[in-house]
C-alpha positions, 0 to 999 in steps of 0.5 A, a space after each residue: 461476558 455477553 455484556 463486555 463483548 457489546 460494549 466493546 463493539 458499541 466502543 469501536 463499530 466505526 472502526 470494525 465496520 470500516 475494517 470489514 468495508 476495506 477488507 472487502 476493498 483489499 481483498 478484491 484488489 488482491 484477489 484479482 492478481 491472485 486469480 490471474 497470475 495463473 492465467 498469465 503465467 500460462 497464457 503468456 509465458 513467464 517472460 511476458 508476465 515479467 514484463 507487465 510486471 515491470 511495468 506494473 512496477 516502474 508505474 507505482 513509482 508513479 501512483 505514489 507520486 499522485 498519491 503523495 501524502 494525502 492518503 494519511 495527511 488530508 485523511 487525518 484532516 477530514 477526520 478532525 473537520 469532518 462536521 464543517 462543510 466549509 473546510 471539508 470543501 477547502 481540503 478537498 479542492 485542494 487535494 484534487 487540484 495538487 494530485 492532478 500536477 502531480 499526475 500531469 508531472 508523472 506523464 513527464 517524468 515516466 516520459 523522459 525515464 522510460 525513452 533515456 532506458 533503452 531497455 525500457 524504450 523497446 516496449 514503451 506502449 506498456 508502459 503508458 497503458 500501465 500509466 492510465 491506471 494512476 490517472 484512475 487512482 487520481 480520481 479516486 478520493 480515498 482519503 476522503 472516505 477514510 476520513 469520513 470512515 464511510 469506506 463501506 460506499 465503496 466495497 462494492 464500487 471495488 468488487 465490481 471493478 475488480 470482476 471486470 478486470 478478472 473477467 475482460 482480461 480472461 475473456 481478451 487475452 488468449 496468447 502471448 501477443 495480447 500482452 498489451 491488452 493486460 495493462 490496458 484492462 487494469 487500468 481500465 479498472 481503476 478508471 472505473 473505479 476512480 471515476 465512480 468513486 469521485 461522483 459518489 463522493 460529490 453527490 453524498 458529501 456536503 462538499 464542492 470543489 472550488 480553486 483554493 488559494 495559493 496559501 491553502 495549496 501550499 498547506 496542504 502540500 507541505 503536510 503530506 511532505 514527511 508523508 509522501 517521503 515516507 510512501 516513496 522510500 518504502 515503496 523503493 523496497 517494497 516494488 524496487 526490487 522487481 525493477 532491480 530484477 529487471 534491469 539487473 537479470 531477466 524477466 523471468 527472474 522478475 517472473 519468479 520474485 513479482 508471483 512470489 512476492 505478490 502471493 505474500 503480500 496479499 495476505 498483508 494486503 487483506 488483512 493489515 492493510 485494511 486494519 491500518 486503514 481503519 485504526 488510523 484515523 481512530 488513533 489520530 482523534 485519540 492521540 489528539 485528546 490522550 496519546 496515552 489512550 491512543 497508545 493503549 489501543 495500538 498495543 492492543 492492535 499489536 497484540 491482536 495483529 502479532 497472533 494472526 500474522 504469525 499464524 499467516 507466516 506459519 501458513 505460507 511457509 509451509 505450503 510454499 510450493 504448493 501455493 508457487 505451482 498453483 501461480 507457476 505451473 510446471 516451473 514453480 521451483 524458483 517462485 517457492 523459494 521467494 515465498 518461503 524466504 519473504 513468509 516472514 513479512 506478514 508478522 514484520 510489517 504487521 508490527 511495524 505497521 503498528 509502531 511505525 504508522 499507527 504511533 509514530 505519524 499520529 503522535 509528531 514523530 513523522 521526521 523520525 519514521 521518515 529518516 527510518 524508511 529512508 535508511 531502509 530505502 538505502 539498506 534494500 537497493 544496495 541489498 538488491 543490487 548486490 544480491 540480485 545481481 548475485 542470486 537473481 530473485 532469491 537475492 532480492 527477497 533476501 534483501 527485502 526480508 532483511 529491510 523489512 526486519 530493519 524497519 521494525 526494529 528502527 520503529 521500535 526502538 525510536 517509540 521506546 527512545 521517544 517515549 514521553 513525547 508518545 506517552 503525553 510526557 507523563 508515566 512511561 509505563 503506559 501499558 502492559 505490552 512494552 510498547 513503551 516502558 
């Protein structure tokens, strides 16, 4: 036994330690808003907290933008030239250039949203706060960590970030007019973080930046595509419904379902998320030699990720109102009910994390996920709306549960109905999960 658990750990240490570099990166991301969302709610009453809610959330729209698809696609590149100087540096400049149009395109496009919303118009300045942290993020080349799987660089970079955040906006915000001055601290943070990051990476990387020509541009570009379609119709469900909220109901409904929400998801957010991050690159080199190989390991991540996260479902719904008093305070009613409907999702999106990201991008079927999530970018806006406009929060989460489920069913069945491109065309049965069979 002794023996079996070393050569396991010598097989994947890589991925294990990148697994506990970026848990200690997502724990503290999602420590922070778990630690403040007490504070605010009480400090700025739940109408305010809303409101930098749905700021936080039409900016994401925004994140994801810059971001595109180079968090996967230019991750999945520097991990197969990972040894070559020269192409690490091509990528690399290439990525840094695209991000910055892409933000500089971001400025414009929240410019002409939020003064065409009369809604959004009266509080414009929270809005551009919010802004700031996505310029944070464009400094920040977390793919190239990823793909490198140096992401232990990069843990403490983020705890210490992510002190300043909790203790600034403790120390700054003291009533309900210091509104302005929680999005101004975030995005502070990622400002920190991004510019620290970047230095980091130029000084311990054998890289150097220089302007790529257009075809290596348009390269780079074209594939993070499928990709960055990807990320945006999911983050359609994922943060559209707090917008849904926004513009639908009031901001306290959008107070209820963003504590609610965001309490869910940083149980996914500490514990798939970083393992996603850290499998994915190992699965890609693996695919790229077998794909049956590379579907054997995402088996076994399933299966890994299928117990814990429904034990974590378990957990959250019930203690569901104990977990909304402690983010809510006295009025904790409407928080509970969104956590107990969305208690679900750590055992959904962990499976269809698997099948979906894990085996489908890393295997060619990228169009294929793509049409998935876009499909459920339509299902979870109609939902929200309807519902939303219905039943207010719990409508919303109904409807995000609903999409979530959807997801992982679609990716499912597509894995199993591709099964001989998944599988290096040869025996269907490649495992003893049902993966593919």
């Amino acid at each position: 036994m002794l023996n079996t658990l070393k050569a396991a750990w010598g097989r994947n240490r890589t991925v294990i330690g990148n697994y506990a570099a970026l848990s200690v990166v997502q724990f503290t991301s999602y420590l922070a808003p778990l630690i403040l969302i007490p504070y605010l709610t009480r400090v700025l009453g739940l109408s305010r907290f809303g409101l930098v809610e749905l700021a936080r959330a039409v900016c994401v729209y925004f994140l994801i933008l810059t971001e595109y698809g180079f968090n996967f696609s230019a991750t999945r590149e520097v991990s197969v030239h990972r040894d070559d100087p020269v192409k690490l540096s091509e990528v690399f400049s290439a990525v840094m250039i695209l991000k910055l149009l892409l933000t500089l395109l971001g400025v414009a496009g929240l410019s002409a949203i939020v003064f065409a919303v009369p809604k959004l118009r009266a509080d414009w300045p929270m809005y551009y706060l919010s802004f700031a942290g996505v310029v944070g993020m464009w400094l920040f080349p977390v793919w190239l960590f990823q793909g490198l799987e140096r992401m232990k660089h990069i843990a403490l970079l983020n705890v210490f970030a992510q002190a300043f955040v909790i203790a600034a906006t403790i120390v700054l915000v003291r009533n309900a007019d210091d509104y302005l001055l929680v999005p101004l601290v975030s995005s502070a943070g990622s400002l920190l973080i991004g510019g620290a990051a970047l230095a980091l990476a130029m000084r311990s990387f054998p890289i150097r930046f220089h302007i790529p020509s257009a075809v290596v541009l348009k390269r780079e570009f074209l594939d993070g595509w499928h990709l960055f379609v990807s990320r945006l119709v999911i983050t359609l469900y994922t943060t559209g419904n707090v917008v849904v909220l926004g513009l639908f109901t009031d901001t306290v409904c959008v107070a209820y379902y963003a504590a609610g929400e965001k309490v869910v998801r940083a149980t996914i957010g500490g514990f798939i998320v970083p393992l996603s991050q850290a499998t994915f690159p190992h699965i890609g080199r693996l695919a790229s030699q077998s794909k049956r190989e590379a579907l054997r390991f995402a088996a076994r991540l399933a299966g890994l990720l299928s117990v814990v996260t429904l034990a974590i479902s378990a957990g959250l719904f019930l203690t569901a109102p104990q977990l909304a008093y402690i983010a809510l305070g006295e009025d904790w009613r409407g928080g509970a009910t969104v956590i107990r409907i969305l208690s679900f999702l750590p055992l959904i999106v962990g499976l269809s994390n698997v099948f979906g990201v894990q085996i489908m991008v890393n295997v060619g079927l990228e169009k294929c996920f793509a049409k998935i999530l876009t499909a459920a970018s339509v299902l979870n806006l109609t939902l929200a709306v309807l519902l939303g406009a219905w039943i207010q929060h719990r409508g919303a989460a109904i409807a995000l549960l609903t999409t979530e489920l959807f997801v992982t069913t679609a990716t499912w069945w597509a894995v199993r109905q591709n099964r001989r491109d998944v599988s290096d065309g040869a025996d269907k049965a490649v495992d003893n999960r049902g993966l593919v069979s």
